[in-house]
Steps between C-alpha positions, in 0.01 A plus 500: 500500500382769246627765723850332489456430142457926431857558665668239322728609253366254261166656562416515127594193379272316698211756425591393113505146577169553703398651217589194257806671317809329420847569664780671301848468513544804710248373734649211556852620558316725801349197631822350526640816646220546781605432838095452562446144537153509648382719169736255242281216706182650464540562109634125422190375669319728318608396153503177620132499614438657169203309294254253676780294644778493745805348435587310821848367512670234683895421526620187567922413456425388104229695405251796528155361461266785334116407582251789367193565726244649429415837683123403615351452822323177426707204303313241324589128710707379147699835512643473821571143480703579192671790695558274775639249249757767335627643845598183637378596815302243725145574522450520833655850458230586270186383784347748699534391868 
């Protein structure tokens, strides 16, 4: 994906995100000028990913349900069943099988 990223014409926007510097006007008029969707998808997952959490999102007809997780290979038992409880997702989907 870096190798895709480098001929992007949005190239150094993500570097400065990657980085951990924040977007100006003028870089976000060229984001929504780029015609590169896999790069504009790479960077909002970046920023979103940003931090020790990722914001995982869920939209139902009413509502978007926001439930942070944290970006760990190991969960403590009381922090998934919390994450479990906020996704509204059963937890059979959860189980390894």
């Amino acid at each position: 994906m870096k190798s895709l990223l480098a001929k992007s014409d949005i190239a150094d926007i993500i570097e400065g995100a990657e980085a951990g510097e924040r977007l100006t006007f003028d870089d976000g008029v060229r984001l929504y000028e780029s015609n590169d969707i896999p790069a504009i998808g790479w960077a909002a997952n970046l920023v979103r990913r940003r931090g020790s959490h990722i914001a995982m999102q869920k939209r139902t007809e009413d509502s978007t349900i926001t439930v942070p997780v944290p970006d760990q290979d190991e969960l403590r038992a009381g922090t998934l069943q919390s994450i479990i409880r906020q996704s509204g997702l059963p937890r059979d989907l959860f189980e390894t099988k």
